[in-house]
N, C-alpha and C positions, 0 to 999 in steps of 0.2 A: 188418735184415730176417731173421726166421728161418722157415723152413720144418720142418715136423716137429713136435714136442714143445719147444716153449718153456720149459716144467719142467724137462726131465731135467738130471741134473746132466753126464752126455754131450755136448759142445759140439762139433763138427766146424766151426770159424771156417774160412771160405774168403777169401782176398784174390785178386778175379778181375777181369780185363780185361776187357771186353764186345767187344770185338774180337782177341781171343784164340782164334785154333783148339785149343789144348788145354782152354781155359777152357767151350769148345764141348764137346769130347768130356767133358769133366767134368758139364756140366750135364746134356747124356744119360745117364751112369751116375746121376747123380742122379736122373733120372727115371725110369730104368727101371730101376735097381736098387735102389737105394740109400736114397730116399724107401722103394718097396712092403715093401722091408725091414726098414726102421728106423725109420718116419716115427713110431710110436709112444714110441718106444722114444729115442732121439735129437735133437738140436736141431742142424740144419743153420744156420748164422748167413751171411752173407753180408758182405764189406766190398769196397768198392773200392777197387781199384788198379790204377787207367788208364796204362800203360807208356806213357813218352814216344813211344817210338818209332810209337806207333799213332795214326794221324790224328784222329781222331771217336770214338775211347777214353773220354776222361775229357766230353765231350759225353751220350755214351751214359749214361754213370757218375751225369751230372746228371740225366737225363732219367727212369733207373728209378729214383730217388729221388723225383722229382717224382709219376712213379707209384705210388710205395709211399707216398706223405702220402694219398693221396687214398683208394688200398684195397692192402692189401698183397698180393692174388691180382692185382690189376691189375700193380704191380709184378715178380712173379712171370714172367706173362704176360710184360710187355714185355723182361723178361731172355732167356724164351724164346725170341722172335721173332726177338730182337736174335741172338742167336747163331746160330739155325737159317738166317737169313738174312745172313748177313757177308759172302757175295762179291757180293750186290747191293750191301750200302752202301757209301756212299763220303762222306767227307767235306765234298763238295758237295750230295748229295742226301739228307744226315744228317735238317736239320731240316724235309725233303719227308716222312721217313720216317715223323721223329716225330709229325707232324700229322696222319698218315695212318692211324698209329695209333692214337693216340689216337682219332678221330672213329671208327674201325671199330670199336673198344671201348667206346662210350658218353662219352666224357671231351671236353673241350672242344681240340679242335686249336689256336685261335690260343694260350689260356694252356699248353697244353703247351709250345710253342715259347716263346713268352717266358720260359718256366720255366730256358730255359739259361743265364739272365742274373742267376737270382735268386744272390744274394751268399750267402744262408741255405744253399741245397744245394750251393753252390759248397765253403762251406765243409766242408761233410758230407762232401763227398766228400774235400776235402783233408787234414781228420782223419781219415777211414781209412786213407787214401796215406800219412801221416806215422806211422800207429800199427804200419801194416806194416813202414816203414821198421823202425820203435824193436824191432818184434819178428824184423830179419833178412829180409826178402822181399826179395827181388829178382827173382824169376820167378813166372810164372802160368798155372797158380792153385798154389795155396800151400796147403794145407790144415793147419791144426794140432786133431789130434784130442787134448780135451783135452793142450796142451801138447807134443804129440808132430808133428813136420813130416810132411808129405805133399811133394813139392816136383816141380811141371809136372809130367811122365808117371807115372803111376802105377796100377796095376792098381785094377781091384777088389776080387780078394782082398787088394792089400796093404793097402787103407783099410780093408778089413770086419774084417782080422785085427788092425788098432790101433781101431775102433769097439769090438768084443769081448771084448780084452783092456781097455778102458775100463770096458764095460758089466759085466764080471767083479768089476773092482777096488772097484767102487760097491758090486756087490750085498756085496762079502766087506765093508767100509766099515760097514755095515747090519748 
């Protein structure tokens, strides 16, 4: 799932937990700074990686996937919601959540929830978990701009200062 400029040669890959407070304060920089800034200019990419330790993590991980088959602004959306609201969810009222959502955003609530069962997104998700592994993650979110880590806290300036020095290297590249 990318956000932004899908072209640029600029990749900002995120490995995020949907039940992650950091992963939370990261997708607000992302919305309010870091899209209005870059969204032309950059390719925000997204992958999951549901940390064991988070209950209803790699459920959520299923679930914006299932949203992003269907429209990738819906997807988008559900990542939003999912993290702006984290100390409501819980792992018992997960797939209340996600029926709930779904249906307030035009999509079919009972196949959302079934959707946590599908083997296809299962897998989706655990090939990104397993590619994060392969490239070093262990914490999140993990940001590698082009190649270079971000890793859980991280300023704004210190992403915009490795987006920049990316977006430099490209134009001198040309």
């Amino acid at each position: 799932m990318v956000e932004g400029n899908p072209g640029s040669a600029v990749r900002a890959i995120a490995y995020e937990d949907l039940e992650c407070g950091d992963c939370a304060v990261y997708r607000r920089m992302l919305d309010q700074q870091l899209i209005p800034k870059y969204d032309k200019q950059v390719a925000f990419e997204h992958r999951e990686f549901p940390l064991p330790k988070h209950k209803w993590a790699r459920q959520a991980s299923i679930a914006a996937r299932h949203f992003d088959r269907i429209d990738p602004k819906l997807g988008v959306a559900f990542r939003k919601y999912v993290m702006q609201n984290q100390p409501e969810i819980t792992a018992e009222n997960f797939s209340a959540k996600v029926h709930a959502f779904a249906q307030t955003n035009g999509a079919d609530g009972p196949q959302a929830t079934a959707a946590l069962n599908d083997p296809v997104l299962q897998k989706m998700v655990d090939d990104d978990y397993q590619e994060g592994i392969a490239r070093g993650v262990t914490r999140t979110p993990t940001v590698f701009v082009n190649g270079e880590p971000l890793i859980e806290t991280f300023s704004f300036e210190d992403i915009s200062k490795s987006i920049d020095a990316a977006l430099a290297a490209t134009t001198e590249s040309k």
